[in-house]
N, C-alpha and C positions, 0 to 999 in steps of 0.2 A: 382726231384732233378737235374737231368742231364738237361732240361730245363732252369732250376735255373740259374747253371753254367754257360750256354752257352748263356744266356739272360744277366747274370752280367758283361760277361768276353767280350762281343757284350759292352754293355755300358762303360765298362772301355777303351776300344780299340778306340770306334768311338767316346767320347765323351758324358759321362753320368754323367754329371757336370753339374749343373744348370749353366745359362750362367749369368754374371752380368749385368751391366746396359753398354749402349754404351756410350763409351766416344771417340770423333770426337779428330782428329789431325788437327789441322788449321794451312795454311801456313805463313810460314814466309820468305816477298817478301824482299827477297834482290838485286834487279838492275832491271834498267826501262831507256830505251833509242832506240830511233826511231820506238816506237805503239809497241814494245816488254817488257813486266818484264818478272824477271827470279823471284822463287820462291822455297824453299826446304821445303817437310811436313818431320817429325821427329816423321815416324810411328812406330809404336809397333816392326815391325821387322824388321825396317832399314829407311834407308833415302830417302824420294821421290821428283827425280825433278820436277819442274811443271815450265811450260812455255806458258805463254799466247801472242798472237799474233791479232792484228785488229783495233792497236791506242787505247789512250787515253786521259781522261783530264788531269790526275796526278796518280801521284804513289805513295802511302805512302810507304816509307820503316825505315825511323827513325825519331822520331820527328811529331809534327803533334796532330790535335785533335784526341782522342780516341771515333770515332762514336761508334763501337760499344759495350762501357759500359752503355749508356743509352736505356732502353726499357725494355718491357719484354717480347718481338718477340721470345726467345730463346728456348722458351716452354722446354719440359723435356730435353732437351739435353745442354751439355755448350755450350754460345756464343762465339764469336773467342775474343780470347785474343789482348790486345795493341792495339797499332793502323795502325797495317797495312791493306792497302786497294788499290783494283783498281777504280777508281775513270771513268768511260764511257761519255761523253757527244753527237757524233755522233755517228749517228745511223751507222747499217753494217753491214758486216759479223768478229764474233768473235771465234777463237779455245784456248781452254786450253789442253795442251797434258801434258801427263806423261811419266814416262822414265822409266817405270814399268808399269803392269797392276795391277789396283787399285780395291780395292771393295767397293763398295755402294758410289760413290764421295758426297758431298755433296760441297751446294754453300751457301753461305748466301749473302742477297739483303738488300743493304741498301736506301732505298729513290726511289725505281722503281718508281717515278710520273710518270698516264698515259702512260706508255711506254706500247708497244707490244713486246713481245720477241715468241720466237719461236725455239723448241733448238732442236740437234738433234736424242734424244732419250725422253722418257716418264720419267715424274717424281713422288715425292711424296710429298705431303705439309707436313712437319714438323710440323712448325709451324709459325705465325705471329704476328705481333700485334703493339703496341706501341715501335719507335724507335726514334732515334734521332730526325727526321724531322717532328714525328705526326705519326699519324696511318692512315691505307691504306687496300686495300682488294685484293687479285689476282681475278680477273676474269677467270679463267681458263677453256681451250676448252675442245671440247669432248674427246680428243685423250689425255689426259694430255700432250699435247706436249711444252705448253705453254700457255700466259696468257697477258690478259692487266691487268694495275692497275691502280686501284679503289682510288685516293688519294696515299700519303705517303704509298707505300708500305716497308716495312722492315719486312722479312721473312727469314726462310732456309729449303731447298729444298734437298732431294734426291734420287737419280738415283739409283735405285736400279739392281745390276748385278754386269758383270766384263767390265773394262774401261781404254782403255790408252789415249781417248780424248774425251771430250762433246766441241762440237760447235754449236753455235746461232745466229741468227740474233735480232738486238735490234733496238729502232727508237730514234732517237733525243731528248733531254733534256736539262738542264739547267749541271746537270749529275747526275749520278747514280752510285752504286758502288757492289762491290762484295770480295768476296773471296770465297775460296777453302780450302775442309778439305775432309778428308776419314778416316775411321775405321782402313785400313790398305791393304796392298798389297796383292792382289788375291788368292796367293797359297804360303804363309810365311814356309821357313824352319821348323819343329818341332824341336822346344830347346831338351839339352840332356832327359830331366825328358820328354817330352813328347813321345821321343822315347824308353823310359823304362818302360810309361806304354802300349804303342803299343806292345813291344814286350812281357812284364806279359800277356798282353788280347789274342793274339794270343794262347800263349804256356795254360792257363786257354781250350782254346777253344781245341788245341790238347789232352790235358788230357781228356777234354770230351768226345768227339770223340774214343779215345780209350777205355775207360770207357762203352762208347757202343757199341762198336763192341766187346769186351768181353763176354758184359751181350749174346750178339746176338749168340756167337760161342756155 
């Protein structure tokens, strides 16, 4: 029994919830002027800025074809909504930074033709498949650090850890594009209910404890 207690009141305190499915925050770029957008995610427990930096071809921020409703690249996770997008044509050095530490960032790639990218942390394939432009394959190195593409690539990608910047180098195209989403910020506030049942698991777990040191006297 005391076991019991202190195994349920362990799960109620750290987290003995079945987790749901993931649901990605994708940004929405609002301003693009001289090879800089600015960009805000509207995560779970607050607002993240994101700021990309290294030119480009265009910047959707209102208006515009909606590349990414067509395909089914999205695989188990939602695709980014509307049509905002960074649009890359030269190759270079590229940084996205946040104005927070972020967890797990993810990118989605629309139209990687042939490009080599190379980013600077390791990734994880989502998913890919058929997008806007045709279908495509990552060729991806040993390091998962990065990848050529194989055709039309449109995929999403991610960096699994904690992160205030992913940057890459990419090579020349006709162009390519991308955005940015994350789960949510690295170490979020606990809402008031999550500190009520922090503090029940605790106090469960003192009762136990004294519960045994009783039995012991």
């Amino acid at each position: 029994m005391k076991s019991y207690i202190l195994t349920a009141a362990l799960a109620l305190t750290f987290g003995g919830s079945s987790a749901g499915a993931v649901t990605v925050a994708w940004a929405d770029w609002t301003s693009a002027s001289a090879g800089t957008a600015l960009a805000t995610i509207a995560a779970p427990s607050g607002a993240i800025g994101v700021t990309y930096t290294g030119g480009y071809s265009f910047v959707q921020t209102a208006g515009g074809t909606a590349y990414w409703n067509t395909g089914d690249y999205n695989g188990a996770i939602n695709k980014p909504p509307g049509i905002d997008i960074v649009a890359l044509s030269a190759g270079g050095a590229k940084l996205i930074t946040f104005d927070k530490a972020v967890k797990d960032p993810y990118l989605a790639l629309m139209s990687w033709n042939s490009n080599t990218v190379l980013f600077s942390a390791p990734f994880e394939l989502i998913s890919n498949g058929r997008g806007y432009w045709g279908t495509g394959t990552p060729v991806i190195n040993g390091t998962s650090t990065g990848f050529t593409g194989s055709g039309e690539v449109h995929a999403i990608i991610r960096f699994n850890g904690t992160f205030t910047a992913i940057g890459f180098t990419d090579t020349s195209e006709n162009w390519h594009g991308f955005t940015v989403g994350v789960e949510d910020v690295a170490n979020p506030v606990p809402e008031p209910a999550t500190w009520a049942l922090m503090i029940a698991g605790f106090g469960l777990v003192g009762v136990a404890m004294r519960r045994r040191a009783a039995l012991a006297a």
